[in-house]
Each structure stands twice: as structure tokens, then as C-alpha cells.
N, C-alpha and C positions, 0 to 999 in steps of 0.2 A: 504494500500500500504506500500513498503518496504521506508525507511530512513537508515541516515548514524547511525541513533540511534538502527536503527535494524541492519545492515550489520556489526558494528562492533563488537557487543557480537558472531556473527555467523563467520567473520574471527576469530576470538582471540579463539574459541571453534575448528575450521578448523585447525588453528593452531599447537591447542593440540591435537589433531586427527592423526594429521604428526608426530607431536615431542615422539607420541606414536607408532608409526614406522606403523602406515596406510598410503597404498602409496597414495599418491595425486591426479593419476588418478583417483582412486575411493573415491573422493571427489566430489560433483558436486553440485553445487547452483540452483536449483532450484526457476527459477522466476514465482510466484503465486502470486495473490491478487492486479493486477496491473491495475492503470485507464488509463493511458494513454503510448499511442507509447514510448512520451517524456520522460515517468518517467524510464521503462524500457532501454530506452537508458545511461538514468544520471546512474542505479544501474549499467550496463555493464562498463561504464569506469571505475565506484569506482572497479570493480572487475579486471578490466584486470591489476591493477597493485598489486595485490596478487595473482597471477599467478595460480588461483583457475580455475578450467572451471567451465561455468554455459552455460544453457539452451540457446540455440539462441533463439527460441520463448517464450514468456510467455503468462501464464495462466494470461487475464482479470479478473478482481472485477465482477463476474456474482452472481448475485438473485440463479440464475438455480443451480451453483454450490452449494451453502448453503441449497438449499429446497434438493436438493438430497442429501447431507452428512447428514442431517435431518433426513434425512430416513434411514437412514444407510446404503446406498450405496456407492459405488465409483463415485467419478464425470465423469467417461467415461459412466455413465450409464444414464447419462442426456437425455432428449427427444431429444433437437436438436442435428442435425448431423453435423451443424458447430463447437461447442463444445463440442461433443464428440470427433472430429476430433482433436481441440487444446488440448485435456486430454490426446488424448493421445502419442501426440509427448515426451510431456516430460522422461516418461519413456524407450520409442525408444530412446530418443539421450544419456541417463544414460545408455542404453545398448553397445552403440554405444563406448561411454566415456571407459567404462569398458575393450572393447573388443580390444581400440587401443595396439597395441606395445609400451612397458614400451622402449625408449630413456634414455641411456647418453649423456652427455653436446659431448662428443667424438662421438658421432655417428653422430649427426648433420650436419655435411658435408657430410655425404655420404648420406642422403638422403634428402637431398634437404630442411629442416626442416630452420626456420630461428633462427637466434641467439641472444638474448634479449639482449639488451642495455639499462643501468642504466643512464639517460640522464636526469641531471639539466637544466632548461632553465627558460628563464625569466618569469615570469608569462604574459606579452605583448605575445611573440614569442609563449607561450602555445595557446594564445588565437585567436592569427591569424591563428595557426595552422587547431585549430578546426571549424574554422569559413572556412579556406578554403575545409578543408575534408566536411565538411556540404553542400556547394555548389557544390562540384563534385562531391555529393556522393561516397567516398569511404573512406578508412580507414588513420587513420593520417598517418602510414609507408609508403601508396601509396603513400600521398602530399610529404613527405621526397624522396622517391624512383624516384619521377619526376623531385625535386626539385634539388638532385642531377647528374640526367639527361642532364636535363640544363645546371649547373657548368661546366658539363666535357665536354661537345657541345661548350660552351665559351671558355673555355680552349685552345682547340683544335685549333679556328679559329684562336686563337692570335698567 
């Protein structure tokens, strides 16, 4: 499985990727070799703030995968259809990645795109955060998006 002792030699390489004028779109992380839901979730947040895109799904730690790359095959050529199935997502959403419309910071109002905020906060306040996003299953900007919801509900009533 991936560590922040792998993720960071592969930003700082991502990095130099960009700084060598590859656009970023066609960067993409690819998550493979993963045991559990839990660990793919921890690599997704290290990634969402290097503003890299990576895989929504990832490739599990499978036996199957290794006994087929053995062979010199591709891991879409695996016996099971469940994991042929997850092999080959990932290459679909690198196509996917590839295929969106290159954005300016300027164009993002007019379609609807949201706009990224550099936001210091307490390490307490990170961690209620995530704890409440975890319980409502949705993303921390939802719990922020509700949370300001609320404010301007109270606001209003005063």
C-alpha cells in the first residue's frame, strides 16, 4: 500500500512534470496496491491539497493481480470479472481526466466550477470538520456549505 513516504517523492516528481510545462490535467494518480476503503481515503485527502486529480476508485492488494502481471499480462486480463471490472476503471477515468476542458482561474464563474480557498484553521476545527463530513457522508465543503446555510438562516431571523 501507498504512505506519505511514497506520495511524496511522486508529488515533488508531479511537481517537476508541471514546472516542465506538462499541463496538470494530464497528471493523474493512480491509486493501486491498496488494502483497505480506509487507506485509500487517508491517500485522497493527502492528494486533494496538491491539486493533482487521482482515481476515484482504486485498485485493491489482489494475489490475482500479481499471478497475472507474472504472466505477462495486463491485470484487466484477470479470471475474475469483479477485477477485471476494477482494472479497468482506472484507465477510463485517465481518459476521462484527459478529455476535460483545460479552465482559467477566469473562466470559473461562468461555468459553474468552484473556486479553491487556501484556508488555515485550527487543527480542533480540522478535526470536527472531518468527523462531521464522516457522519453525513459527504465532502468537508458540503459540512462548510450547510454550515454557512445556517449563519445566514440566523442572521436573517435577528
Amino acid at each position: 500500500g501507498a504512505s506519505n513516504d511514497d506520495l511524496m517523492p511522486a508529488v515533488k516528481e508531479f511537481n517537476a512534470l508541471k514546472k516542465a510545462g506538462i499541463p496538470p490535467k494530464k497528471l493523474l494518480f493512480a491509486l493501486t496496491r491498496l488494502s483497505t476503503l480506509k487507506e485509500a481515503e487517508a491517500i485522497k485527502e493527502y492528494l486533494r491539497d496538491t491539486n493533482y486529480s487521482y482515481t476515484t476508485n482504486y485498485l485493491p492488494e489482489k494475489t490475482s493481480y500479481k499471478q497475472i502481471q507474472n504472466e505477462g499480462k495486463s491485470i484487466t486480463e484477470v479470471s475474475y470479472k469483479s477485477l477485471q471490472k476494477q482494472a479497468r476503471q482506472a484507465p477510463q477515468e485517465a481518459s476521462e481526466n484527459i478529455s476535460k476542458p483545460e479552465l482559467t482561474p477566469s473562466d470559473s464563474r461562468f461555468t459553474g466550477r468552484t473556486k479553491q480557498l487556501g484556508l488555515r484553521v485550527k487543527p480542533e476545527f480540522a478535526k470536527k470538520l472531518k468527523i462531521l463530513a464522516a457522519e453525513e457522508d459527504c465532502l468537508l465543503v458540503e459540512v462548510l456549505e450547510k454550515a454557512l446555510e445556517c449563519y445566514e438562516k440566523h442572521r436573517t431571523i435577528k
